[in-house]
C-alpha positions as CSV (number, residue, x, y, z in Angstrom):
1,X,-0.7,-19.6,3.9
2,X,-3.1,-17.8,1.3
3,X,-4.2,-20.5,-1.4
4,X,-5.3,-19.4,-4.4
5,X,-7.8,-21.4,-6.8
6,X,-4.6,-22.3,-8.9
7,X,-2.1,-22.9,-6.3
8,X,-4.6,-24.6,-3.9
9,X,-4.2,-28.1,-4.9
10,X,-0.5,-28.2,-4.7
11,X,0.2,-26.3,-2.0
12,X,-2.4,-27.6,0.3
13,X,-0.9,-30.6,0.6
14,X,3.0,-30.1,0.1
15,X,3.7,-30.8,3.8
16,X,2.3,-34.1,3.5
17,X,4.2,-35.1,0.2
18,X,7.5,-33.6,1.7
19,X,7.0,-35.9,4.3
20,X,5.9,-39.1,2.4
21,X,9.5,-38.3,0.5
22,X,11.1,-38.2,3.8
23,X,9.8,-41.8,4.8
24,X,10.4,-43.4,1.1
25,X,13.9,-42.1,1.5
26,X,14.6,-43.3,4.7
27,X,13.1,-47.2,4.2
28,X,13.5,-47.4,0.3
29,X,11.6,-50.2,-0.7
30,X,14.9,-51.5,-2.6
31,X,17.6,-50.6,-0.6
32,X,21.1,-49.4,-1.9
33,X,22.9,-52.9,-1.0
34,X,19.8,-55.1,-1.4
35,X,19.9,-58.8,0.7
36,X,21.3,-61.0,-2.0
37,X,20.2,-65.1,-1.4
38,X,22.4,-68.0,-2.7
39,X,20.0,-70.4,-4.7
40,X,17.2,-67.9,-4.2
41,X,15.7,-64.2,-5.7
42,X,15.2,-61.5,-3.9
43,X,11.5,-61.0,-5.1
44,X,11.6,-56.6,-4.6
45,X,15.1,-56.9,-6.7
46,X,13.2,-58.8,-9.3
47,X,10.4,-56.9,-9.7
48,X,11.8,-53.3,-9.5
49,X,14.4,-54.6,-12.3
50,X,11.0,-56.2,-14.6
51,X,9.8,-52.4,-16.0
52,X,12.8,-52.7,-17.9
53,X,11.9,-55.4,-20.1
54,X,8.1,-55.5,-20.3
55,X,6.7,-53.2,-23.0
56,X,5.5,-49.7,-22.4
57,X,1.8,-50.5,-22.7
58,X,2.4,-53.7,-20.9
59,X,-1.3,-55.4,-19.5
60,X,0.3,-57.2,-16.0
61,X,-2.2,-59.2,-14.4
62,X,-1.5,-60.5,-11.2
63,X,-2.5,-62.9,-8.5
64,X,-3.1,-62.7,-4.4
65,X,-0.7,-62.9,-1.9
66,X,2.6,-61.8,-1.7
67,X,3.2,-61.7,-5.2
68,X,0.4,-58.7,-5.7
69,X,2.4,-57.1,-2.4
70,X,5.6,-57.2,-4.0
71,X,5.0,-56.1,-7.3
72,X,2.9,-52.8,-6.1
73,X,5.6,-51.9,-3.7
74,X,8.6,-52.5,-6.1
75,X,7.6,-52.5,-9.6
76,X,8.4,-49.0,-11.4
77,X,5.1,-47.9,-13.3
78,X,4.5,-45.7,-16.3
79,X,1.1,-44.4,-17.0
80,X,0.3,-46.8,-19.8
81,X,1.5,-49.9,-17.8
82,X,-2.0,-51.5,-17.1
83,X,-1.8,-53.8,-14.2
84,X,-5.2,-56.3,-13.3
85,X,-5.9,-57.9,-10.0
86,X,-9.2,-59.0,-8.3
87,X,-8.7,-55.7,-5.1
88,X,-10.8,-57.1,-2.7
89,X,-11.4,-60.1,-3.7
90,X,-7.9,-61.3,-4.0
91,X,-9.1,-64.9,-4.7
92,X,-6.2,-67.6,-5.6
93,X,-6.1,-68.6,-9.3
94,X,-7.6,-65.6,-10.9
95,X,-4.1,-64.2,-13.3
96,X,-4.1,-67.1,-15.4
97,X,-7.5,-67.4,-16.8
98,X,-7.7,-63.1,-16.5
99,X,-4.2,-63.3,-18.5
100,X,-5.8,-65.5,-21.3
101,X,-8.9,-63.1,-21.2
102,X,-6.6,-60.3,-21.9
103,X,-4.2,-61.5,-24.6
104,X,-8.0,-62.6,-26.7
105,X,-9.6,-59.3,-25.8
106,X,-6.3,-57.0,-26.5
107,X,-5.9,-58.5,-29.5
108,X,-1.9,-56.8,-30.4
109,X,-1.3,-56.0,-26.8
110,X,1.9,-57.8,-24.7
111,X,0.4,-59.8,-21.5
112,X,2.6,-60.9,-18.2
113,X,1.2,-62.8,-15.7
114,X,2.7,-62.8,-12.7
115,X,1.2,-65.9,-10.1
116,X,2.7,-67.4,-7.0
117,X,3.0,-71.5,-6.7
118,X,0.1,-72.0,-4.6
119,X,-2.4,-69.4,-7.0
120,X,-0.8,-71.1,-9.8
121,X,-1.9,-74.7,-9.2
122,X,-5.9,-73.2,-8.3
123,X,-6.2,-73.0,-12.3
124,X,-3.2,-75.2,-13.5
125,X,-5.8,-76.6,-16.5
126,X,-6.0,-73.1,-18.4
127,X,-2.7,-74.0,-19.4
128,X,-3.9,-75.9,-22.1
129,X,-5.8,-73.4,-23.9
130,X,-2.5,-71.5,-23.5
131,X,-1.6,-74.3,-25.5
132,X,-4.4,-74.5,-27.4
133,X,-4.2,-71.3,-29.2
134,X,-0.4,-70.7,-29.2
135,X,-1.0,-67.4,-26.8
136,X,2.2,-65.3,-26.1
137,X,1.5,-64.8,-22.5
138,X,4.9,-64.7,-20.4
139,X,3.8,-66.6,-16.7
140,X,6.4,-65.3,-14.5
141,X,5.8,-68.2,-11.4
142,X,6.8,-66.9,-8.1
143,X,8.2,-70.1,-6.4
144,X,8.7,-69.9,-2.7
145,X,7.6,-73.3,-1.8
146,X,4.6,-72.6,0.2
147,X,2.4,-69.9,0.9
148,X,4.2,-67.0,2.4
149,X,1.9,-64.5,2.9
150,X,0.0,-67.4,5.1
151,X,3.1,-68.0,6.9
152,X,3.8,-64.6,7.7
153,X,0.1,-64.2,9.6
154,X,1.6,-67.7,11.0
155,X,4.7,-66.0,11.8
156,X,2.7,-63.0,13.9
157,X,0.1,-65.0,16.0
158,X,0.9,-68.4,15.8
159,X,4.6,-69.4,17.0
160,X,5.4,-70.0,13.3
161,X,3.8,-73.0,13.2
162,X,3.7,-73.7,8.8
163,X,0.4,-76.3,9.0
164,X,-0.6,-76.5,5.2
165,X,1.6,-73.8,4.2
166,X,5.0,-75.5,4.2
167,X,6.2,-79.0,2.7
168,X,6.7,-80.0,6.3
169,X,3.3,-78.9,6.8
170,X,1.9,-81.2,4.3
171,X,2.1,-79.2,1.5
172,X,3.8,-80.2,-2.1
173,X,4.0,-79.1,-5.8
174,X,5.1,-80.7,-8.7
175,X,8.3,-80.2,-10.8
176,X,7.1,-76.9,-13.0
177,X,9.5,-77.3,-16.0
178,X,7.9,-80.8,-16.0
179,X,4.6,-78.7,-16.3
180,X,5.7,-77.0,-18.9
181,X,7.4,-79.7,-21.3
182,X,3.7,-82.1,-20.6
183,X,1.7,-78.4,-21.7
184,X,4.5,-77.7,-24.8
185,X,5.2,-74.3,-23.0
186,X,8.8,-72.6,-23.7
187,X,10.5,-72.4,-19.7
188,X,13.3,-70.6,-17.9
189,X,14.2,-70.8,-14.4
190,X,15.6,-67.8,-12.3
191,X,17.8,-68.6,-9.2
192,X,20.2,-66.4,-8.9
193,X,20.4,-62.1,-9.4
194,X,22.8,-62.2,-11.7
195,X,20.6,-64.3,-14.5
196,X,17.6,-61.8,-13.8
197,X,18.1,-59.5,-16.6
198,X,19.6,-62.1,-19.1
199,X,16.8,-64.2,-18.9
200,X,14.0,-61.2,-19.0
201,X,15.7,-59.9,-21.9
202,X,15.4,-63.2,-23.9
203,X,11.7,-64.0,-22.9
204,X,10.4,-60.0,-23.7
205,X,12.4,-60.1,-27.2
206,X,10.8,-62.7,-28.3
207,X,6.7,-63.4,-27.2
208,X,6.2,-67.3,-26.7
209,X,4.1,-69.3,-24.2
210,X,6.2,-69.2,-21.6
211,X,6.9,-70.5,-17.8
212,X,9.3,-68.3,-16.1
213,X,9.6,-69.5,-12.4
214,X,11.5,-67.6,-10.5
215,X,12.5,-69.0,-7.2
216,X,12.3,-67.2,-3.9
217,X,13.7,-68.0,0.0
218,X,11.0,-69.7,2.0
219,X,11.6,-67.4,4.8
220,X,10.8,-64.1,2.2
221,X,8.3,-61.9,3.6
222,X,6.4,-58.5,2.5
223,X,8.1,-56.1,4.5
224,X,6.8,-53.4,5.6
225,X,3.3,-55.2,6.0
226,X,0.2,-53.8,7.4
227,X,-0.2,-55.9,10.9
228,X,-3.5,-56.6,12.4
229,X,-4.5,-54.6,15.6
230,X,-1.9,-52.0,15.1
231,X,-2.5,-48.7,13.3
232,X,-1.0,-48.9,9.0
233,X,2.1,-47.1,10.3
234,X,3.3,-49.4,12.9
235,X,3.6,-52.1,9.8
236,X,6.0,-55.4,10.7
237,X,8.5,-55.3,11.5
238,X,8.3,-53.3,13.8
239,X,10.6,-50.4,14.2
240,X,12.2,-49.8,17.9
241,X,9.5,-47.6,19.7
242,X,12.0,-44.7,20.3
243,X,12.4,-44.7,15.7
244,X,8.6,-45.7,15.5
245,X,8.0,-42.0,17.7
246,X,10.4,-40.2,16.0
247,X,8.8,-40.6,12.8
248,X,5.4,-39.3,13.9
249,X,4.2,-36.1,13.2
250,X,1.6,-36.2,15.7
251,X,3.4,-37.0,19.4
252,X,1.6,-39.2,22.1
């Protein structure tokens, strides 16, 4: 293929985006008959349903663990959609106090936080200067009674065993909408799919303090997920290896 100065760009790497297409395609992030829990969300349903309720400009900061996985790989963005984490740091706790940061710095600009349970109760105390100053942040709390992305390294190498990552494990958290009524916060509680988009839509018309926990299976993992020792696209779970060679462009 002759490139040209104009053409180079986009034709020098149409192979590769033809086959990125291919991939997304064949393991959509969201499939076409999503798994659907009982008392539980499914947290890539959630999130690619959110862009339809946050604000165009939206400033979405958001906390470690599975919660920043989920949202990158299932949250539809727009270019003015501004969304703040700590890359490579990824230190627990840091969306609440960023979110309050934001909503004083942006002055007229909409702020979500979005924070797992375990992040959540690292800086549980900037809730009162949410209180304080009557700031319109909308906390959407990830609830999935422990720390998944923990469990799921637990899951890989260590026989599933949940030490300090599991109630059963010796881990607890209070009763958030009790949180919320002792802070004066506004609160909503998502269990089920079918209240997702009622409940968004009432919280993003009107701006308050506000807890939205959204509960999530225990068992929920980030799939696909990067897997220590193995190359980024052998990710878990693992695909047979007769699919896992038929995908590869370049053959053992």
């Amino acid at each position: 293929i002759q490139y040209t100065k104009k053409n180079l760009n986009k034709n020098k790497y149409e192979e590769w985006y033809k086959y990125i297409r291919t991939i997304k395609k064949k393991y959509p992030v969201v499939p076409k008959k999503p798994l659907i829990f009982k008392d539980s969300v499914n947290p890539y349903l959630f999130f690619n349903n959110l862009d339809r309720f946050v604000s165009k400009s939206e400033n979405i900061f958001v906390d470690t663990g599975s919660t920043i996985a989920w949202i990158m790989q299932a949250f539809k963005f727009n270019s003015k959609i501004r969304v703040m984490h700590d890359f490579n740091n990824t230190a627990m706790g840091y969306a609440l106090p960023a979110a309050i940061g934001g909503v004083l710095a942006g002055k007229n600009k909409n702020v979500t936080c979005v924070v797992g349970e375990g992040s959540f109760m690292m800086n549980i105390q900037e809730l009162s200067t949410i209180q304080r100053f009557k700031l319109p942040i909308n906390i959407i709390l990830i609830n999935n009674n422990g720390y998944s992305m923990v469990k799921q390294t637990q899951d890989q190498w260590l026989k599933s065993k949940y030490y300090a990552t599991s109630n059963k494990g010796g881990l607890s958290f209070p009763n958030f909408s009790d949180i919320a009524t002792s802070f004066g916060l506004h609160y909503k509680l998502i269990r089920k799919e079918s209240s997702i988009n009622h409940i968004l839509s009432e919280c993003y018309k009107k701006r308050l303090p506000r807890i939205i926990e959204v509960l999530v299976d225990a068992k929920q993992r980030v799939i696909p997920q990067s897997r220590f020792g193995f190359p980024i696209e052998d990710s878990d779970p693992m695909l047979s290896r007769k699919e896992f060679e038929s995908n590869m462009i370049i053959k053992n």
